[in-house]
N, C-alpha and C positions, 0 to 999 in steps of 0.2 A: 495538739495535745489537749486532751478534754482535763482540765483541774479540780481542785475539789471545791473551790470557789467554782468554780464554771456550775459543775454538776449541783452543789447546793440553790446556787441561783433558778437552774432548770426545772429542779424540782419544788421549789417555793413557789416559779411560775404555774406550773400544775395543777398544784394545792389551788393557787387562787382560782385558775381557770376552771376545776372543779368545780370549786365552792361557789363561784359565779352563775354555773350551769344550772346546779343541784339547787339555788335562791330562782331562778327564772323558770325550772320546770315547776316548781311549785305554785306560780302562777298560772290559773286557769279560766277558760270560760264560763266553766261550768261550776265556779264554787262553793257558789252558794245555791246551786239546783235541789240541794234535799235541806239546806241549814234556812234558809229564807228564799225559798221560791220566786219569793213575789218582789223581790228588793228590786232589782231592775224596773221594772214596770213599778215601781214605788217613786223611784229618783226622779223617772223622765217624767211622771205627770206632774212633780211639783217642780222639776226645772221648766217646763214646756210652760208652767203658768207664771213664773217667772220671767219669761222672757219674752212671752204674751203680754205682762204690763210694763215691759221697761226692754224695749229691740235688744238698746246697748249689753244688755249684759250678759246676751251670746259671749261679745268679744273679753268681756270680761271675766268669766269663768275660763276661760279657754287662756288667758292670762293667767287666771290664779293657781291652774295646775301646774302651769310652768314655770311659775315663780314658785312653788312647793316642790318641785320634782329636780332643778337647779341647787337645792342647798337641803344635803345631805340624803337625797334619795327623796324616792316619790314616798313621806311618811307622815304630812301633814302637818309638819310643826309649822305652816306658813300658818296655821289657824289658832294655834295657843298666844293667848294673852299676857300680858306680863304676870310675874306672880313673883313670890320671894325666891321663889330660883328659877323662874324661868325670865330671860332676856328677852321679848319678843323680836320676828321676824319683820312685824308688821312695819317698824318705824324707822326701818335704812332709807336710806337716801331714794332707793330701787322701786321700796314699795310704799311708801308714808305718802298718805294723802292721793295715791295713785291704784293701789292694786284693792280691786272690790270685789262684792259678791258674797263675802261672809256669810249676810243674815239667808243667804240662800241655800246656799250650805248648811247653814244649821236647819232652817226648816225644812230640807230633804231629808236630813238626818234626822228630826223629830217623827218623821213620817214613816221612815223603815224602822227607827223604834219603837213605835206605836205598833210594828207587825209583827218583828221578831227582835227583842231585845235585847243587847249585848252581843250581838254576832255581827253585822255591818261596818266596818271600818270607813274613819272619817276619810282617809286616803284612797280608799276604791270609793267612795262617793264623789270624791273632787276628778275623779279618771270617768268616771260614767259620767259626770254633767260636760266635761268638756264635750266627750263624742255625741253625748245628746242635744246641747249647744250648738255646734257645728251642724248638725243633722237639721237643727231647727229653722236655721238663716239659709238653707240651701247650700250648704257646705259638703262633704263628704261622710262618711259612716263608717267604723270600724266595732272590729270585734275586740271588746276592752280584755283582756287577760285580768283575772281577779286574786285579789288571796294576801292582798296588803294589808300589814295592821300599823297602827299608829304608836308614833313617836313619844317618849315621855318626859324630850328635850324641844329646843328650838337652839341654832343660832345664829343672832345678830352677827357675829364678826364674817361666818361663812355665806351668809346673804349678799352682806357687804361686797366681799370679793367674789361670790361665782356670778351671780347674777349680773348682765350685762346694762350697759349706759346705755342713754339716748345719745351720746356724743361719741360711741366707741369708735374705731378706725375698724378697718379691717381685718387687720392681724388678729386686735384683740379681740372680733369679734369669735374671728374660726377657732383660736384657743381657748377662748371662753367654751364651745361647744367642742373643740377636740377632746378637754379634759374630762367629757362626762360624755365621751364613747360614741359622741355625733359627728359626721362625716358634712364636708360643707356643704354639699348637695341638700341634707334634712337641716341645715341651717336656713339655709334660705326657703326650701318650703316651710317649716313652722315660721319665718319669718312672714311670709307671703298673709297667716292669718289678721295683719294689718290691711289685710282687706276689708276688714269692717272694724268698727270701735272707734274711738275718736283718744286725743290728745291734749293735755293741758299747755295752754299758752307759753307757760316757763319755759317748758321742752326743749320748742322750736322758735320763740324769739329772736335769740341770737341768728339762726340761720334765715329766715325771711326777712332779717334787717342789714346780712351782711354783703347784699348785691353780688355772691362769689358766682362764679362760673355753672358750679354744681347745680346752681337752683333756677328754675325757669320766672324770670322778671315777673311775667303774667301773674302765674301762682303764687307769686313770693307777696306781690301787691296786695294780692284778695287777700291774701292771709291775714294781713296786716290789719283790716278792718275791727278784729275781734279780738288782733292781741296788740294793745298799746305798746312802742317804743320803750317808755319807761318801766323799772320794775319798782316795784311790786302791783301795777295798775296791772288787773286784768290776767293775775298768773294764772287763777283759776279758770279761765274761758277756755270752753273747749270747743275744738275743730275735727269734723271726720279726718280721719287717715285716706279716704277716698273719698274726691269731692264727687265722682261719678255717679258709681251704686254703692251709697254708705252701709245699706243695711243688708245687702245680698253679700253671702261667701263667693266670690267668683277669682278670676285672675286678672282682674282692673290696675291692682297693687305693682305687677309687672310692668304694665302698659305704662302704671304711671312714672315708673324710673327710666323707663327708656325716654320721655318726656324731660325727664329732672323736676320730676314732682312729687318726689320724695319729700314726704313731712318731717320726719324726723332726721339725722343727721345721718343711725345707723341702721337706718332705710336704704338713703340712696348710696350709703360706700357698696354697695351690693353692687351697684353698678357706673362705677367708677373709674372701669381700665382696669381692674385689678381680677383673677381669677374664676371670679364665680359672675362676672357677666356673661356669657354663656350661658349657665344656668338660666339669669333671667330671663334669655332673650328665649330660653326654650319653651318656659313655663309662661310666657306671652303669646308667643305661638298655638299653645298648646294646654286648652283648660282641664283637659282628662287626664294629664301626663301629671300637672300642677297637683290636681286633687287625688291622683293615683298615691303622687307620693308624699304629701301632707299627710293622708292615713297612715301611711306607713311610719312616717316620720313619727306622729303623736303614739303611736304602739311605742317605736323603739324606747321616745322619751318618758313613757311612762314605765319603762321598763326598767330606770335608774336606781340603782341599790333598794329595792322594794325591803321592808320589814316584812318577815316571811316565818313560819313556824309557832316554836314557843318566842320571838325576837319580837319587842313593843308589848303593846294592848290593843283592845277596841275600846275606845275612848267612850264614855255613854253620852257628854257634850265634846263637841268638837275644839272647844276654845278653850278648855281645863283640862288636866290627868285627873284621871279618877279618883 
């Protein structure tokens, strides 16, 4: 017997599923074809020169969208600064001292508002440097879906808790990506972009000093050279995520966990006995399959509660409300 709690629930579900549809169709490729023509080819020449004087910070834009698109939709409150009411994102545990690329950001955004101004949103900027990032290191390319505008909040406490540890297990890692509509499969490929970028010493201390099982002796030793025993010596020292090809996007990141030469903790739970080893062992095999679905993956996650319509602003700096 269908009740009327039943039927009220069915049709709430609707509503959303609509509402969900109706925020996704409004992103497009083509958004800005008559508003700013020229924004695309704006972003990628000053990402491209960005990353022309500093490798690293392919992997680090490509971090920074997904640390914006994890906590409260891809809206760009990872870029506002503190202010009398705003809480910044930048300083949780997640991202303090760790998630970079800011001033790149901003000079991309100075650059499409030097063409057309006040139409380019700071959150379709952080969605086109990732795929042009990627693109850059020999990674894969997709077509960005556009039409995001920005946030006139940030929060600290929902940072806190969506965004994922370096010391996560398993579990928490797939729930951490269940709740924001990713399947473990695009966990583990956007995971895979630890194929390039490198790591601060803090990180992975604990785990190349703990001689467990998980970590390969060899690797665990090297490591050891550039991150001291003791803490606070040396928290800052950083190490690629692959000691092979650091600066190429490839599927090295795989090969390296079937090794147990995962860097970071929740690297190697990827390949642990648990579920999504499979995965790995597919996306080792198989470097087309890996980049087939890493694009995919970065679409979908870009795709997370966008600000859409009359909903946000376009921010004129990316680190202030207007």
């Amino acid at each position: 017997m269908v009740t009327s709690a039943m039927f009220r629930a069915a049709a709430m579900a609707m509503v959303l599923a609509l509402s969900f549809s109706a925020c996704q169709a409004q992103l497009s490729s083509t958004f800005y074809a008559e508003t700013c023509p020229n924004a695309l080819s704006t972003i990628r020449t000053s990402i491209r020169s960005a990353i022309a004087r500093e490798r690293r910070m392919a992997a680090s834009l490509i971090r920074l969208h997904f640390h914006d698109c994890f906590v409260q939709g891809c809206d760009a409150s990872i870029l506002l600064d503190n202010s009398p009411s705003i809480t910044s994102e930048k300083f949780v545990i997640q991202n303090n001292n760790s998630v970079r690329g800011f001033e790149v950001i901003d000079q991309a955004k100075s650059a499409v508002e030097n063409v057309c101004p006040g139409v380019v949103s700071c959150a379709d900027i952080l969605a086109v440097a990732a795929r042009d990032a990627s693109e850059y290191v020999g990674g894969p390319s997709w077509t960005v879906r556009l039409g995001r505008r920005d946030s006139t909040d940030a929060s600290a406490s929902l940072a806190s808790r969506d965004l994922p540890r370096f010391t996560a297990d398993l579990r928490s890692l797939i729930d951490l990506f269940g709740n924001k509509g990713l399947t473990e499969r695009d966990m583990v490929a956007l995971s895979g972009s630890h194929t390039i970028g490198q790591a601060q010493c803090v990180t992975f201390r604990d785990r190349i000093y703990s001689n467990g099982s998980d970590i390969d002796a060899g690797f665990a030793s090297t490591r050891r050279r550039n991150c001291p025993v003791t803490s606070p010596d040396g928290n800052g020292n950083l190490a690629p995520l692959d000691l092979v090809t650091p600066n190429s996007f490839d599927n090295n990141y795989f090969r390296n966990l079937l090794q147990r030469r995962g860097l970071l903790q929740s690297d190697q739970v990827l390949f642990s006995g648990g579920s999504t080893d499979s995965i790995v062992n597919e996306y080792s095999r198989n470097p087309s399959t890996f980049s087939s679905d890493f694009a995919s993956a970065m679409v979908k996650m870009g795709d997370i509660e966008p600000l859409t319509g009359s909903a946000g602003i376009i921010r004129r700096i990316c680190s202030r409300v207007n």
